[in-house]
C-alpha positions as CSV (number, residue, x, y, z in Angstrom):
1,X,-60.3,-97.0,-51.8
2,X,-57.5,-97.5,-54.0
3,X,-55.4,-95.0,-55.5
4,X,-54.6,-94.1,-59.1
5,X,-51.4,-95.2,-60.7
6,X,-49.3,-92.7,-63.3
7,X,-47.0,-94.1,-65.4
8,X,-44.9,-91.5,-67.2
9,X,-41.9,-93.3,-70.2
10,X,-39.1,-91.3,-70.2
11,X,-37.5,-90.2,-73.7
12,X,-34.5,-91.3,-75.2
13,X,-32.4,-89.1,-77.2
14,X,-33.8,-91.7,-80.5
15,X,-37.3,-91.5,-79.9
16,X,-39.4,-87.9,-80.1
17,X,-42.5,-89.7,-78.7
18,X,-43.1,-92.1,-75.5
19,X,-46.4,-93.4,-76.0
20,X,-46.2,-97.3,-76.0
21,X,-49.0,-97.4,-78.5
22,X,-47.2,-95.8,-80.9
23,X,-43.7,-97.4,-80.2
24,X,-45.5,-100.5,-80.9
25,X,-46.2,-99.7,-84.1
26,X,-42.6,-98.7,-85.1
27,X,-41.4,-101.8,-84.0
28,X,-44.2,-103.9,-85.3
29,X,-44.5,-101.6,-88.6
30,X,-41.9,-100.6,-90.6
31,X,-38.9,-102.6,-88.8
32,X,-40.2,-106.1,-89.1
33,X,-41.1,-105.1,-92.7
34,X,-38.2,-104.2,-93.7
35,X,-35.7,-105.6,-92.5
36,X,-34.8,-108.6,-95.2
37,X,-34.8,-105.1,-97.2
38,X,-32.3,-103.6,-95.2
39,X,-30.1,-106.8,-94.8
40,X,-29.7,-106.7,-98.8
41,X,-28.2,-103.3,-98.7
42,X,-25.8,-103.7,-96.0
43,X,-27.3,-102.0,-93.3
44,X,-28.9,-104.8,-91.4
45,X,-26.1,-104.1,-88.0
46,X,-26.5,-100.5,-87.8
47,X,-30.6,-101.1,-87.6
48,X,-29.9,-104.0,-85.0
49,X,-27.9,-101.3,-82.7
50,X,-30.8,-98.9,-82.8
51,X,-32.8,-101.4,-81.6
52,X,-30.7,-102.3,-79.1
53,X,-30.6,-99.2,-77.5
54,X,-34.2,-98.3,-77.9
55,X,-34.7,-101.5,-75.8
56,X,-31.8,-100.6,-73.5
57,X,-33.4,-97.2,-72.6
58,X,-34.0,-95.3,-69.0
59,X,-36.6,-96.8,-66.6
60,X,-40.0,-95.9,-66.8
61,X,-40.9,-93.4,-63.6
62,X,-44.4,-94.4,-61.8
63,X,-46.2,-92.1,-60.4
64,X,-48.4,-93.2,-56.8
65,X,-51.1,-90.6,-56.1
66,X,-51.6,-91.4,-52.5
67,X,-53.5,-89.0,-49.8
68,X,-50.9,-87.9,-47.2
69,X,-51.7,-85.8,-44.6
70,X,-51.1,-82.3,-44.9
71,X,-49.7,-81.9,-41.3
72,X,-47.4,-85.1,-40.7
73,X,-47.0,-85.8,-44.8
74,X,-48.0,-89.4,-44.0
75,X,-50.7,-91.6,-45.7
76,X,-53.6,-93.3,-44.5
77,X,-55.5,-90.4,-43.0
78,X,-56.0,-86.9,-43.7
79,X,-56.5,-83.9,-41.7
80,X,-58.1,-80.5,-42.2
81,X,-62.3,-79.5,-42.9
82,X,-64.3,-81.9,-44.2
83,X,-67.5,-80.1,-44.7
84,X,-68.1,-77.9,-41.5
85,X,-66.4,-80.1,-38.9
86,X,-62.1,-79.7,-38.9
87,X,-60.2,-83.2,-38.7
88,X,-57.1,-83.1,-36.8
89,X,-54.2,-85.1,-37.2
90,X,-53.5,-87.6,-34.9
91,X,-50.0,-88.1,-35.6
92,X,-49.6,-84.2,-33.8
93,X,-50.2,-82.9,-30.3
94,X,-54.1,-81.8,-29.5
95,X,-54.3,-78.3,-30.8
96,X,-56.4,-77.3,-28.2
97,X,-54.7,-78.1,-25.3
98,X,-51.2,-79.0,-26.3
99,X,-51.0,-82.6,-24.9
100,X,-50.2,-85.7,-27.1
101,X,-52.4,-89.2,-27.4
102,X,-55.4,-87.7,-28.4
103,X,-57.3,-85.4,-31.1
104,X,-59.2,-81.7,-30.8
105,X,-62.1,-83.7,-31.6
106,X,-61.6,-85.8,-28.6
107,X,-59.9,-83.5,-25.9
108,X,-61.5,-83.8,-22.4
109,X,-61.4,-79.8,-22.7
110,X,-63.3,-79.2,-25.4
111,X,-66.5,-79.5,-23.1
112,X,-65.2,-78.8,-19.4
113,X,-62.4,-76.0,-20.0
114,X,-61.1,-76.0,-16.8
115,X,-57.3,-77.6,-16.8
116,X,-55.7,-77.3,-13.3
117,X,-57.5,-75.4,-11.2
118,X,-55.9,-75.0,-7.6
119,X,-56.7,-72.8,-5.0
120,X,-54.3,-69.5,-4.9
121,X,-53.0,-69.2,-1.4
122,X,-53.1,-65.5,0.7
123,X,-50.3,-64.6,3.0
124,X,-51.1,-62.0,5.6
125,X,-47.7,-60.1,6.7
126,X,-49.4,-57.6,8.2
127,X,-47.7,-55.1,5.7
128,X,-48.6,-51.7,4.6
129,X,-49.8,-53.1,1.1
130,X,-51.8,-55.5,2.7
131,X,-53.4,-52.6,4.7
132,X,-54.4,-50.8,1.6
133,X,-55.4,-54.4,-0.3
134,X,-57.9,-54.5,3.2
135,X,-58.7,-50.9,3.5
136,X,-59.4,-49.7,-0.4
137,X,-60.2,-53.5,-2.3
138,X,-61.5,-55.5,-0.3
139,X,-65.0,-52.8,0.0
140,X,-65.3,-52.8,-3.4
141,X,-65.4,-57.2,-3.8
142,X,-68.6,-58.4,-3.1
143,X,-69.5,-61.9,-1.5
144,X,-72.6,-62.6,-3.5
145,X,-72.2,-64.4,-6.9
146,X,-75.3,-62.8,-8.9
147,X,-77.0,-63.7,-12.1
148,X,-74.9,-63.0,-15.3
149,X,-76.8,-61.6,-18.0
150,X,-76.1,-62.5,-21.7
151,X,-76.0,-60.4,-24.7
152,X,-76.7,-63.0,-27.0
153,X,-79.0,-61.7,-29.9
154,X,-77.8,-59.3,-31.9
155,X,-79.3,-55.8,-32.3
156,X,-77.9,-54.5,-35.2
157,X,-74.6,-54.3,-37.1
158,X,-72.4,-52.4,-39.7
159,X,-71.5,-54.6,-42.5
160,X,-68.7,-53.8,-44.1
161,X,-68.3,-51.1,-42.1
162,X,-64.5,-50.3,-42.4
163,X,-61.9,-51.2,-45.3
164,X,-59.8,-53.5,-43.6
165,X,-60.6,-55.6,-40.1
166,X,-61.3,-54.5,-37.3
167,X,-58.7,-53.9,-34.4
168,X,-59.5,-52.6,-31.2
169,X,-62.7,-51.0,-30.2
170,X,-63.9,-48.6,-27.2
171,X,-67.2,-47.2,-25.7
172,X,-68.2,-43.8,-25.0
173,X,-67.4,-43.1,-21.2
174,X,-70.4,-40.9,-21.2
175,X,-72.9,-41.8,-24.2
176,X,-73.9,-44.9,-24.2
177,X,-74.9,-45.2,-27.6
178,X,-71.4,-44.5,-29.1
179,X,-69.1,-46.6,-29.8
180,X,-65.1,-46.0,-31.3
181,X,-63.4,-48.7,-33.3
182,X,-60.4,-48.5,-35.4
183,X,-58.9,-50.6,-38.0
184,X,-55.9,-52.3,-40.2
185,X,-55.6,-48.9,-42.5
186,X,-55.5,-47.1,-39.9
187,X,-59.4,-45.4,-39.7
188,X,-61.1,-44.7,-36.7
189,X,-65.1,-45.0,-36.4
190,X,-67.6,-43.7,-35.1
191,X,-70.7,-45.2,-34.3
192,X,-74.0,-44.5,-32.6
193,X,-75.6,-47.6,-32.9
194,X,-78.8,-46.5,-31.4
195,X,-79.5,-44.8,-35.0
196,X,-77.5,-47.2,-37.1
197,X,-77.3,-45.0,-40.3
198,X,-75.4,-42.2,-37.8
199,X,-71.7,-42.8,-38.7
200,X,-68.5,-41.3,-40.2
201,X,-64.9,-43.1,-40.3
202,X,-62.1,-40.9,-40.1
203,X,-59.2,-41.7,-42.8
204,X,-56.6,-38.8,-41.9
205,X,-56.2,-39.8,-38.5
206,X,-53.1,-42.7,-39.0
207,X,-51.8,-44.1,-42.3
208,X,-51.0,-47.9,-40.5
209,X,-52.9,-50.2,-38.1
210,X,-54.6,-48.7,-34.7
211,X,-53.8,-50.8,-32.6
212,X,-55.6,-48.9,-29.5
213,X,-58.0,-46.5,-28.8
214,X,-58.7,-44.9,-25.3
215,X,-60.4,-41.9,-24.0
216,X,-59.5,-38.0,-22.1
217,X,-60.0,-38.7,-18.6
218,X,-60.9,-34.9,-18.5
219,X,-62.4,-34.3,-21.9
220,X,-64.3,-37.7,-23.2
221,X,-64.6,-35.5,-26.7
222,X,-61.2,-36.1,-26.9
223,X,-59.5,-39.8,-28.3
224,X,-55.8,-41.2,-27.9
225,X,-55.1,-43.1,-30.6
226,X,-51.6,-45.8,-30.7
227,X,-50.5,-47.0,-34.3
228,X,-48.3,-49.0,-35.8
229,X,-47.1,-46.0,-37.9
230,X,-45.0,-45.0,-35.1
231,X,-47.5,-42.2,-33.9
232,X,-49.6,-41.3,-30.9
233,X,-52.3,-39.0,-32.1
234,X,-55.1,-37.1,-30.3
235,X,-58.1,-36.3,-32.3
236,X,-61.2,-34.3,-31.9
237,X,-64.0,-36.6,-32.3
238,X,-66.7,-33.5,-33.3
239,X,-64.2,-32.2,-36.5
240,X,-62.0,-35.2,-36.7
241,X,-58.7,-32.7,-36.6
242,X,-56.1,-35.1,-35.2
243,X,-52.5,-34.1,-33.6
244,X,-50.1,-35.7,-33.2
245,X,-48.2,-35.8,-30.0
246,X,-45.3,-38.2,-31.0
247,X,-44.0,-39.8,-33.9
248,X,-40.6,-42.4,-33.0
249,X,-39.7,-42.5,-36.6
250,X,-38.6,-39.2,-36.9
251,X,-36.3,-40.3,-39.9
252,X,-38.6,-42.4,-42.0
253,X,-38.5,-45.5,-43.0
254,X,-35.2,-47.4,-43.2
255,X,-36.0,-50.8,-43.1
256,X,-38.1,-52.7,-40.3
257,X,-34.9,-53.5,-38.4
258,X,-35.6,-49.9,-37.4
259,X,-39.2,-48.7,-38.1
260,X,-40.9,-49.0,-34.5
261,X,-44.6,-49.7,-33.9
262,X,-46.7,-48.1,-31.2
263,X,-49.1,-51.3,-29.6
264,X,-49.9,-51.1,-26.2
265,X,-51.2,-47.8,-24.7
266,X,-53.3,-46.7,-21.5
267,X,-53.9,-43.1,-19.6
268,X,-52.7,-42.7,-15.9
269,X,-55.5,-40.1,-15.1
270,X,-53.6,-39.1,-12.1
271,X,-50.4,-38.3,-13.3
272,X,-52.0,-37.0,-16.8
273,X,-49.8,-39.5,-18.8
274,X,-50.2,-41.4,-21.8
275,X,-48.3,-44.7,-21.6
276,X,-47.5,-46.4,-24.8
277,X,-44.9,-49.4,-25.9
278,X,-43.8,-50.1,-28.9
279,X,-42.0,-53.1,-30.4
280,X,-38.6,-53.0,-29.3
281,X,-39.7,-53.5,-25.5
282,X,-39.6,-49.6,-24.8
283,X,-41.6,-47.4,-22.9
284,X,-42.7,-43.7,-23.8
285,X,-44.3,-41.3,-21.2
286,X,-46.5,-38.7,-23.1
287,X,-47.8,-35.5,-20.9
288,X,-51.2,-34.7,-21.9
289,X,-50.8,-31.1,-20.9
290,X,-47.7,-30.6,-22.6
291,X,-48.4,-32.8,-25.5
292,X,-45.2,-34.1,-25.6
293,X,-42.7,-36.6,-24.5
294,X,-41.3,-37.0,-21.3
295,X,-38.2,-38.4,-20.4
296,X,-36.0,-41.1,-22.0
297,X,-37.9,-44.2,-23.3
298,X,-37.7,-47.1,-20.5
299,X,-36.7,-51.0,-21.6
300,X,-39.4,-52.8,-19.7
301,X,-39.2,-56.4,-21.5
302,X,-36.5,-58.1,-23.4
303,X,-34.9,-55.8,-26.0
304,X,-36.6,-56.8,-29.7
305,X,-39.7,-57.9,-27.9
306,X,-43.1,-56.6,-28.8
307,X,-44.9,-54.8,-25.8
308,X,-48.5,-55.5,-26.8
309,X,-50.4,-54.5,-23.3
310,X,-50.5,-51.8,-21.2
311,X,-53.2,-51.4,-17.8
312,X,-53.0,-49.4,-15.0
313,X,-55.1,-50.7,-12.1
314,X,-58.2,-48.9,-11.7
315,X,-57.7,-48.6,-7.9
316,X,-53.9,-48.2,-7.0
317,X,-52.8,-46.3,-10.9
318,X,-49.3,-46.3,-9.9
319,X,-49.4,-50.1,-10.3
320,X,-48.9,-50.8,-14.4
321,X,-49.5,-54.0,-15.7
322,X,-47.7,-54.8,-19.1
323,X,-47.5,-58.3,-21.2
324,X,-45.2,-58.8,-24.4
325,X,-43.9,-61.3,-26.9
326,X,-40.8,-62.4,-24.3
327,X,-43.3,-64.6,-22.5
328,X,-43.8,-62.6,-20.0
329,X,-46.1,-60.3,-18.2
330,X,-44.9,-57.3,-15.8
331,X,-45.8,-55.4,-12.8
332,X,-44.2,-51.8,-12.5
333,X,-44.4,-49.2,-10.1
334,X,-44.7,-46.4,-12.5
335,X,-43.0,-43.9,-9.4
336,X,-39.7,-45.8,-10.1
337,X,-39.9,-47.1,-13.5
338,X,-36.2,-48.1,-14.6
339,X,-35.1,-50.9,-16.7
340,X,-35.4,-54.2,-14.6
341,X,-37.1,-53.1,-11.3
342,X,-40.5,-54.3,-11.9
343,X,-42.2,-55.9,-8.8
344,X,-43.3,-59.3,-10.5
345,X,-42.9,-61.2,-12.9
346,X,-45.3,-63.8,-14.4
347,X,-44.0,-66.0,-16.5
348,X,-46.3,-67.9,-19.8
349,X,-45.5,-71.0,-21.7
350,X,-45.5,-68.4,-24.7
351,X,-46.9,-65.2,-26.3
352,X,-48.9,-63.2,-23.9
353,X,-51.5,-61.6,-26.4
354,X,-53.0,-59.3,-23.2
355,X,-53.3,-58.8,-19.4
356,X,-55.4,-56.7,-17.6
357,X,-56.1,-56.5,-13.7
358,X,-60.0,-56.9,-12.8
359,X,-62.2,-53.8,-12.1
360,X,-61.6,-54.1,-8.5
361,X,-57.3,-54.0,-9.0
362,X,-57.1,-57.0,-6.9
363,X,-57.0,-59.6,-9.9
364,X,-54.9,-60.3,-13.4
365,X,-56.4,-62.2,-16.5
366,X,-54.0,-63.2,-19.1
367,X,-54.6,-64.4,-22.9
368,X,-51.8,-66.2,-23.9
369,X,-51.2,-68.0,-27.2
370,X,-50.4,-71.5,-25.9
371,X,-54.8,-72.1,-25.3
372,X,-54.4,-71.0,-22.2
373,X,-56.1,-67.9,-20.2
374,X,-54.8,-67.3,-16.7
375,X,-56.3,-65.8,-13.6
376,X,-54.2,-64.4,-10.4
377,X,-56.7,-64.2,-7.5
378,X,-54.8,-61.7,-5.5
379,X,-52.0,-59.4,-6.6
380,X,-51.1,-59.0,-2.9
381,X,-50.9,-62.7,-2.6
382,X,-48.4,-65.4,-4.1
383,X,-47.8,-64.4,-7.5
384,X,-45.2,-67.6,-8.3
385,X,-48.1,-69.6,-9.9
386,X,-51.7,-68.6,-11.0
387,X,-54.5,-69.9,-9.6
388,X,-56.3,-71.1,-12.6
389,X,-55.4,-72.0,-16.2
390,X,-58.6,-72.6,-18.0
391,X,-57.9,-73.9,-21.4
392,X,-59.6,-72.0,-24.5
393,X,-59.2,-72.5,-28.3
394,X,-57.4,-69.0,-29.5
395,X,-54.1,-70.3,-30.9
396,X,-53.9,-68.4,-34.3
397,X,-52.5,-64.7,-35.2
398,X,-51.9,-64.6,-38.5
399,X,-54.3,-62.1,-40.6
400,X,-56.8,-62.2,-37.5
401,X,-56.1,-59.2,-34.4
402,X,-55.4,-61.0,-31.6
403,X,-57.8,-62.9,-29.1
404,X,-58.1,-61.1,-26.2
405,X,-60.1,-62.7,-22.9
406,X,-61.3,-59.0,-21.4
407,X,-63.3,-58.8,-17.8
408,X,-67.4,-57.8,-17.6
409,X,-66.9,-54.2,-15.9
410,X,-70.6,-54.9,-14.9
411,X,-70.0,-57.6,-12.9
412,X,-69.5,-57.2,-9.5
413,X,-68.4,-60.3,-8.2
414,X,-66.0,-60.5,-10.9
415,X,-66.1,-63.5,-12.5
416,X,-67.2,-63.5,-16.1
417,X,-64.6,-63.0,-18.9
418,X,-65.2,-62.5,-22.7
419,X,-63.0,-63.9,-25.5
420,X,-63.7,-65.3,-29.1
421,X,-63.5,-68.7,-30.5
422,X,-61.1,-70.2,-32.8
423,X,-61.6,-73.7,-33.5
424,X,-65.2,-73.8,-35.4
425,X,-67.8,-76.0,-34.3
426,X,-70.7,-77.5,-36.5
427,X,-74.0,-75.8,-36.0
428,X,-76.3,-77.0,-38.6
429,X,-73.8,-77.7,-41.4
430,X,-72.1,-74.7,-40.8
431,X,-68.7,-73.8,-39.6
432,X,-69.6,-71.0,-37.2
433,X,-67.1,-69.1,-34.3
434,X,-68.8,-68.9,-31.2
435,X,-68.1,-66.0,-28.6
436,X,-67.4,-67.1,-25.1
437,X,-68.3,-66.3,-21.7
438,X,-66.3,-68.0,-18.8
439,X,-66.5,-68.3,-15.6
440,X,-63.1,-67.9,-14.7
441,X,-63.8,-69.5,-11.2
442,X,-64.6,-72.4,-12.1
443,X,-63.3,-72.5,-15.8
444,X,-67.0,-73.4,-16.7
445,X,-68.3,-72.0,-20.1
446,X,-71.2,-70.1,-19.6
447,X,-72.3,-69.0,-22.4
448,X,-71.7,-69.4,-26.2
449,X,-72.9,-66.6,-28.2
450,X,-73.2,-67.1,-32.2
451,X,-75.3,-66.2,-35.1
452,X,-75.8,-68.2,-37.9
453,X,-75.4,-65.3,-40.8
454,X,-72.3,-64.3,-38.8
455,X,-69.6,-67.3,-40.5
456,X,-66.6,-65.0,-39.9
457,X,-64.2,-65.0,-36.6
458,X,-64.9,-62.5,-34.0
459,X,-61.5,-61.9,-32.0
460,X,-62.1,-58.2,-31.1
461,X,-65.6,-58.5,-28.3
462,X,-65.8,-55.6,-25.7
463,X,-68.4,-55.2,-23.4
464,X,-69.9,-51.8,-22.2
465,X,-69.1,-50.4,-18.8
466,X,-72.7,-49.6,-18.1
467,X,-75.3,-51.4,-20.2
468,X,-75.9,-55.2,-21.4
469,X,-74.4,-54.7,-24.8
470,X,-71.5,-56.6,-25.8
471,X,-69.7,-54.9,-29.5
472,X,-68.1,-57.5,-31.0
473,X,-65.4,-57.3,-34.3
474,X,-65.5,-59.8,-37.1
475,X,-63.5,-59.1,-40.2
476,X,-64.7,-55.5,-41.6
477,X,-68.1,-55.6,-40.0
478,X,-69.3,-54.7,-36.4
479,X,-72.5,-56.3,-34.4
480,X,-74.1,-55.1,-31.5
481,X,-75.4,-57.8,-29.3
482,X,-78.2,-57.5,-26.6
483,X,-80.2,-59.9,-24.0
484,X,-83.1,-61.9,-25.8
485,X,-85.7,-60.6,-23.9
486,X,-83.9,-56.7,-23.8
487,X,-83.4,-56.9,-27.3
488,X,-87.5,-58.1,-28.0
489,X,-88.6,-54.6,-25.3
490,X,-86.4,-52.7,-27.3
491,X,-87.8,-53.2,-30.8
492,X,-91.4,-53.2,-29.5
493,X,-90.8,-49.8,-28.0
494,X,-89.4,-48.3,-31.1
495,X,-92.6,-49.5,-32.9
496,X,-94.4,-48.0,-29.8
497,X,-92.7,-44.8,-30.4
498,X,-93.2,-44.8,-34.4
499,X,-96.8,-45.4,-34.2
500,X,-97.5,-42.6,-30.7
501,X,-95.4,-40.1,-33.0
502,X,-97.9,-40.6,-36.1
503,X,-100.8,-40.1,-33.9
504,X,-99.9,-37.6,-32.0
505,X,-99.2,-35.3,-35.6
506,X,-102.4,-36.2,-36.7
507,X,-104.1,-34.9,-33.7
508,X,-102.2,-32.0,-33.8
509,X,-103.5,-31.1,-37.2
510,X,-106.9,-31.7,-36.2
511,X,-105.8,-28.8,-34.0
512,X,-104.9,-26.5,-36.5
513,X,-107.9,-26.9,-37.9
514,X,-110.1,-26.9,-35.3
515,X,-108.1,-23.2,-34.4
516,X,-108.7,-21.9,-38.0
517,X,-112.1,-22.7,-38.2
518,X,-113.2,-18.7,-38.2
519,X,-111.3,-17.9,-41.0
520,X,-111.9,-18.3,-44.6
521,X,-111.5,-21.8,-45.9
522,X,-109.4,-20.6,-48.7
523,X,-107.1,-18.9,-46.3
524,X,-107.4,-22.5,-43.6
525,X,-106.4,-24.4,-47.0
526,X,-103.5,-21.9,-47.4
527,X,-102.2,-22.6,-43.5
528,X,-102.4,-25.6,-43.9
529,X,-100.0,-26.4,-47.3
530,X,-97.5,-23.7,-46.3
531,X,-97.2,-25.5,-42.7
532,X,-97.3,-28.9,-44.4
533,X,-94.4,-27.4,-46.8
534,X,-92.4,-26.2,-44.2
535,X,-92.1,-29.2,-41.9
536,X,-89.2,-29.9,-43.3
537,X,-87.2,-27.2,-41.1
538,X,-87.0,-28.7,-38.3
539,X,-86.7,-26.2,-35.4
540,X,-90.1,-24.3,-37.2
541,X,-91.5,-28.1,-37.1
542,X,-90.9,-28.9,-33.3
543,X,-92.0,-25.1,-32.6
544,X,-95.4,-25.7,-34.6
545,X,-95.9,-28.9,-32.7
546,X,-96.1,-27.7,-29.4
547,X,-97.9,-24.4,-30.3
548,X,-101.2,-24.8,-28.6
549,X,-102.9,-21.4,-28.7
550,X,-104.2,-19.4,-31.8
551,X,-102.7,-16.5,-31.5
552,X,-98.8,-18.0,-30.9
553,X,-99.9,-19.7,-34.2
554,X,-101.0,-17.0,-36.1
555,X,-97.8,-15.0,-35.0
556,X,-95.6,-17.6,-35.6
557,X,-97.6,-18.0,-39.5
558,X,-96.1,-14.7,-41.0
559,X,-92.4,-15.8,-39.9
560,X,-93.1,-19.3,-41.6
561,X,-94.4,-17.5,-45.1
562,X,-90.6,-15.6,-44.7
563,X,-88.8,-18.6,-44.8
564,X,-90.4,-20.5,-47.0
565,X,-89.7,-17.4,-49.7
566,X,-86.3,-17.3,-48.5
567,X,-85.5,-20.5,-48.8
């Protein structure tokens, strides 16, 4: 294809026009004309000048509009979406897995997304931490592999459900229908997504992004919330009365050399502390009986380095697992937590976006931002290297949360990890983000789960503790996902449930007036509107429905005459 040429004259400070059409008419016009005219009167030189300089002027300036790439700036190929599918430049490194002399399109990873998997070796010292590894862990691993089972048709969903995208969310400990999410303004939502119209976003709670949400060991009514406006808050999830237990910009804002920002947060339930980093590297210990500060904050990465996650281990909580923006993430000992004593440290290629040990404590999963998640097999054993690095598209931050690769708490042999997708892949014509599930044995993808009205990135996915529902975080809007066949059960027994409910008030009418068959028909036409008008009370309604004898029925018909006047 050949490209367009521009050709742009430059003016001369004796011509107010660079067209060449019309400079050929000056010179062809009215100077040829004229000038015997001109030679009569004496002026013949001066004319000659003009034209000398006129012919002597700058250098037309052309113009090539080639193509260049937008990555490299050179020609001869482009790279960015073309349609649904995204063209990489071949002139840069794979995006995908960071190595040179080939494309995204064409990186051996995109398919298998296991990169260097090697065994991690064990040592057995015979030491007391190996004793409690044995004695507590090791029960609680099983040897069997089972099934994994795949939330991948969505249920229902909230569009639009908060104001700005969604940041963290958190399920009920106790109802499983409830779920908590909070946002980039700083709400915090609540959600029973077994009646989808049941919710309420709370506005008053922070005035900045909530960046994590977690739950009263002791009181699950109760919700810790960590912000990026410098505050921890506890709020009531019945009034929504929030209060606040610490605020590290006391003075305001003075700049953001100096305004802090709350990120990582998790509860020590034994110790009844709130643990919560902010992004200077600094630790803060809040006592949830006091509900206040304790102690002096604690440098636990490099100074100016963002502290983004915080996880104690579910078995041994004295063990604290923290990741940051130095490269790095941390085990501490939170009985001796002082600048620079932590146990081990595991160094990343760069940002460490989240870390978290596995539901047994014997394990650590990290998301970091070079495409890489890594796994630890034992945090007893040799910790200088993991044991796998499975490469995964999530290399992007800007104006999206985080991606976050988070364990199945269901699973018991604990091998399945959640994380959304970046790069897009073509489904149809359209440019859609799956959600993941990995094997993080094997570095096998299990499972892709995507819907094709869902064209958004999903980088906030969370899956419940007890049931097969994965809650998943895409831009303002939340979507519940279930198992196919679950999901199918589910509706049919709602539909079971709508149509036994219609029958059963039918028949119970039939009983009403079947019962008030001895009295007046004026009177059984009565009953029956002034029971048919009250229905809407609701505690009167359930009464009347399971009210099988006359006489609790003709009792209970006076009281309902009352309230109807009243009301």
């Amino acid at each position: 294809m050949a490209f367009p040429r521009v050709v742009i004259e430059r003016d001369t400070d004796t011509e107010q026009s660079s067209s060449e059409d019309e400079e050929e008419d000056r010179e062809e016009g009215p100077f040829s004309e004229s000038e015997e005219e001109v030679t009569e009167n004496g002026c013949e030189e001066k004319i000659e000048e003009d034209l000398d300089a006129k012919r002597k002027g700058k250098a037309p300036i052309t113009i090539s509009l080639k193509k260049v790439c937008k990555v490299c700036k050179k020609p001869g190929h482009e790279a960015g979406f073309k349609g649904a599918t995204y063209i990489d430049c071949p002139m840069k490194p794979c995006f995908l897995c960071k190595m040179p002399g080939h494309t995204t399109m064409s990186c051996p990873h995109r398919v298998a997304t296991e990169y260097g998997v090697t065994p991690a070796s064990h040592r057995n010292a015979g030491n007391p931490v190996e004793y409690v590894f044995e004695r507590q862990l090791r029960p609680n691993m099983t040897y069997m592999k089972p099934a994994h089972v795949i939330p991948d048709q969505v249920n229902c969903a909230v569009i639009r459900y908060h104001s700005r995208r969604v940041t963290c969310l958190e399920f009920h400990p106790t109802n499983n229908h409830i779920l908590l999410s909070g946002d980039k303004k700083g709400q915090v939502g609540v959600w029973d997504f077994y009646k989808v119209s049941e919710k309420i976003v709370y506005g008053n709670i922070h005035s900045c992004i909530v960046n994590n949400i977690r739950f009263n060991p002791t009181n699950d009514g109760t919700v810790y919330a960590a912000s990026s406006d410098g505050t921890v808050s506890c709020t009531d999830l019945e009034t929504g009365l929030a209060l606040s237990l610490m605020n590290v910009n006391p003075n305001g804002w003075h700049g953001p050399r100096t305004w802090r920002m709350l990120y990582g947060m998790d509860i020590n339930p034994e110790k009844g502390v709130v643990l919560v980093a902010d992004n200077f590297g600094f630790l803060y210990l809040v006592d949830t009986r006091t509900n206040s500060r304790s102690g002096e904050p604690i440098l636990i990465h490099r100074k100016g380095s963002k502290v983004v996650g915080l996880h104690c281990n579910p078995i041994q909580p004295e063990l604290l697992l923290t990741c940051g923006n130095d490269h790095f993430a941390r085990i501490w000992d939170i009985r001796r937590l002082e600048a620079g004593s932590s146990l081990c440290d595991l160094p990343h290629k760069r940002v460490v976006n989240s870390a978290y040990f596995s539901p047994s404590g014997s394990k650590i999963l990290t998301t970091s931002q070079d495409n890489r998640l890594r796994i630890w097999d034992s945090i007893f054993g040799n910790l200088d290297s993991p044991s796998r690095e499975i490469v995964h598209s999530h290399d992007f931050n800007r104006h999206l949360t985080p991606f976050r690769a988070e364990w199945d708490p269901k699973d018991p042999s604990e091998s399945l990890a959640v994380i959304g997708r970046y790069i897009s892949e073509n489904y149809n014509g359209a440019a859609l983000h799956p959600i993941d599930f990995i094997d993080i044995t094997t570095g096998q993808l299990v499972a892709e789960v995507m819907d094709p009205n869902i064209t958004t990135i999903s980088p906030v996915n969370k899956l419940h503790p007890r049931d097969d529902v994965l809650a998943s975080g895409s831009s303002r809007s939340i979507f519940i996902w279930r198992p196919k066949e679950k999901s199918e059960l589910v509706e049919q027994k709602e539909e079971m449930k709508i149509i036994v409910c219609g029958k059963a008030d039918k028949k119970q009418k039939h009983k009403f007036g079947d019962e008030s068959e001895d009295s007046d028909d004026d009177t059984s036409k009565l009953k029956r509107k002034n029971v048919d008008h009250v229905h809407g009370y609701g505690v009167l309604r359930h009464r009347m429905r399971h009210t099988r004898k006359q006489k609790l029925y003709v009792h209970a018909y006076p009281m309902l005459l009352l309230v109807h006047w009243w009301a």
